[in-house]
KOLFI-356632 format. One record per residue (C-alpha): residue in one letter; x, y, z. Coordinates in steps of 0.2 Angstrom, whole numbers, padded with zeros to 4 digits, always signed. Layout:
! KOLFI-356632
AXYZ/...
! end
This chain:
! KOLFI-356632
X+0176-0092-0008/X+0162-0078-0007/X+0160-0071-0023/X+0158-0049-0021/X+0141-0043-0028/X+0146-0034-0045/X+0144-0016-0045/X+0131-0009-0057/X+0137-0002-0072/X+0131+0016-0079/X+0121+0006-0092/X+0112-0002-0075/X+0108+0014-0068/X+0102+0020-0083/X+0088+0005-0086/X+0086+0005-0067/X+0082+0025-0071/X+0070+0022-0086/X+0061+0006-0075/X+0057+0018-0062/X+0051+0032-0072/X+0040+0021-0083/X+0035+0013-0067/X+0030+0032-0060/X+0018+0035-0073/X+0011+0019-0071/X+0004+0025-0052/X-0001+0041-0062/X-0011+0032-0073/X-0021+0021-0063/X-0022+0035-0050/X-0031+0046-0065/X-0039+0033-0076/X-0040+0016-0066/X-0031-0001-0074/X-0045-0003-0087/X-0040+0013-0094/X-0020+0013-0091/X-0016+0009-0108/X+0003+0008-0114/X+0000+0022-0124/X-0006+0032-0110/X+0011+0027-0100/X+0022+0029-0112/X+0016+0047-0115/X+0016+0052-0095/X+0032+0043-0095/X+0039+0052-0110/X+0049+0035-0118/X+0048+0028-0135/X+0038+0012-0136/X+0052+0004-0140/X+0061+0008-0123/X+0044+0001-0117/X+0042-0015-0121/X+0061-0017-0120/X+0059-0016-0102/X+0042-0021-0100/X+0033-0036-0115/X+0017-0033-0109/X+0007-0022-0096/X+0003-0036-0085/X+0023-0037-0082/X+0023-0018-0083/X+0009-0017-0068/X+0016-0031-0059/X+0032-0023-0057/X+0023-0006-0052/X+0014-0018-0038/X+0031-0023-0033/X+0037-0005-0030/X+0022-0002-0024/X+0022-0015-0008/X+0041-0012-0006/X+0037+0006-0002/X+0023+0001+0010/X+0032-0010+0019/X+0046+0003+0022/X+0033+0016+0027/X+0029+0004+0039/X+0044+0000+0047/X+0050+0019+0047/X+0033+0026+0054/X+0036+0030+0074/X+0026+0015+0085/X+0011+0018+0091/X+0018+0013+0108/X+0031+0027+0105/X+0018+0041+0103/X+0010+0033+0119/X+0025+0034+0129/X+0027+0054+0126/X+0007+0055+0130/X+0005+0042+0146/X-0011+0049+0155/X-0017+0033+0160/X-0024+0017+0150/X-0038+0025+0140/X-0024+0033+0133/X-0020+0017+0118/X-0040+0020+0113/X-0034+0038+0108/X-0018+0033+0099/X-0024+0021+0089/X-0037+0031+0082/X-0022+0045+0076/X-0014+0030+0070/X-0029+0024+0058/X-0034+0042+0053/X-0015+0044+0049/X-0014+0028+0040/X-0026+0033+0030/X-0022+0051+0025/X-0001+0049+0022/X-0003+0031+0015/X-0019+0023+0008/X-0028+0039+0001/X-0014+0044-0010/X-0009+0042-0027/X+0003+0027-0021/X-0012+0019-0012/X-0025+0021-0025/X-0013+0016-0037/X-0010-0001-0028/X-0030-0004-0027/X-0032-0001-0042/X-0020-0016-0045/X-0028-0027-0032/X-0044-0025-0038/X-0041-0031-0058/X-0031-0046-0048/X-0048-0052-0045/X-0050-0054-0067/X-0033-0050-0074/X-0028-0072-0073/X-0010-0066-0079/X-0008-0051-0068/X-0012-0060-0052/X-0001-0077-0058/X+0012-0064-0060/X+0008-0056-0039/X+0001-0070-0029/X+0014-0075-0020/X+0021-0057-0018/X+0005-0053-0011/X+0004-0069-0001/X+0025-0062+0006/X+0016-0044+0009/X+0002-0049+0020/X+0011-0058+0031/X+0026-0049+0032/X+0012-0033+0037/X+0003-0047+0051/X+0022-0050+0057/X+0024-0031+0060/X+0006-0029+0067/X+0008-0045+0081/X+0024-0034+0088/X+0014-0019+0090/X-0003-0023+0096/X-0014-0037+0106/X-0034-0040+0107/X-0041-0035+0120/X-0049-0053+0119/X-0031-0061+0123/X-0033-0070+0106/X-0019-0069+0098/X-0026-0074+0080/X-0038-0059+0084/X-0029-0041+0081/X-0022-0050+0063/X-0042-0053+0061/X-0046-0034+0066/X-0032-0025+0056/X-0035-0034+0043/X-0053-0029+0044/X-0046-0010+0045/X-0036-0012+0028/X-0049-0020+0021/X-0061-0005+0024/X-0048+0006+0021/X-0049+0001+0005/X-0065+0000+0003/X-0066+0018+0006/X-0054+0022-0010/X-0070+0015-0021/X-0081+0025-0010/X-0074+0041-0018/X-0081+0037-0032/X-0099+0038-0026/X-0099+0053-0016/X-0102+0070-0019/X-0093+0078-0004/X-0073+0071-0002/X-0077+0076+0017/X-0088+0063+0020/X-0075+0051+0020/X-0064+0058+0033/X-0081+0056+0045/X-0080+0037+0037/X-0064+0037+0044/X-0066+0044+0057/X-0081+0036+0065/X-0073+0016+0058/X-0056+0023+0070/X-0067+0025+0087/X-0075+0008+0082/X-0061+0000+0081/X-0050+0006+0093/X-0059-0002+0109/X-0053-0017+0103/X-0036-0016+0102/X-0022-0012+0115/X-0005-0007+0113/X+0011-0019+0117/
! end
């Protein structure tokens, strides 16, 4: 006998409610100040809890983080599967084969405008960066991250092919492209003129696109 999921009660919907607005200021805060800097003092006064409610939710701000990163990748991976194909755009805009070079390089410039340069996205490097030292935080993601990446290659091998024929090879390239993508989030921090990265961008997108096709 299959046993019926049991509806959430209005005390579920109200910590579900406080998680996700604790979680909010989170992004804020390692949008504005970085993780170093996120402090649980700082969340809980964007959040506009007690530190009670805090920690009842969340003991420590690796858990607090990690759960963040969670939402974080959720959100990304439905972006992913609700943004319109690329073979989709090329469909409506079939002039011939050099057509795919074209689309591709909207779909980076749009990859990186509505989804890694955002508060979201700078949030989540923010996160992946302090994996690198935070021990706890990253025992606390590996595996989730491990899940994301290849759950992201899985989308990727239904969309695109090399134009070498290796298969292995457009999993290499785009995930060259999110590494630079992110690379590019550090970058604001070094220049002067926020323009200069959208010719980063866009000069990495007419690199690239030569070397991919659509399926």
């Amino acid at each position: 006998m299959t046993t019926q999921p049991r509806a959430p009660t209005r005390k579920d919907l109200q910590a579900d409610a406080a998680r996700k607005k604790i979680c909010d200021a989170v992004i804020r805060c390692l949008d504005r100040h970085g993780y170093a800097d996120t402090s649980i003092n700082r969340i809980q006064e964007l959040a506009g809890v007690s530190r009670g409610a805090l920690t009842h939710h969340f003991p420590s701000k690796q858990a607090l983080v990690a759960e963040t990163a969670n939402r974080l990748l959720r959100r990304a991976l439905r972006a992913l599967d609700n943004r319109r194909p690329p073979a989709a755009i090329r469909r409506d805009n079939d002039n011939g084969d050099d057509d795919d070079v074209a689309v591709i390089e909207a779909y980076l410039l749009d990859t990186w405008k509505r989804v890694v340069n955002t508060k979201e996205g700078r949030a989540l490097v923010e996160i992946l960066m302090a994996t690198r030292t935070d021990s706890e935080l990253h025992r606390q993601l590996a595996d989730y991250l491990i899940e994301w990446d290849r759950r992201i290659s899985e989308s990727i091998a239904t969309q695109f092919v090399s134009t070498t024929g290796d298969e292995d090879d457009v999993k290499i390239v785009w995930s060259i492209c999110r590494t630079f993508l992110r690379g590019l989030i550090i970058q604001q921090r070094y220049t002067g003129d926020p323009a200069t990265l959208d010719v980063f961008m866009k000069r990495f997108a007419q690199m690239v696109s030569p070397h991919i096709r659509l399926l």
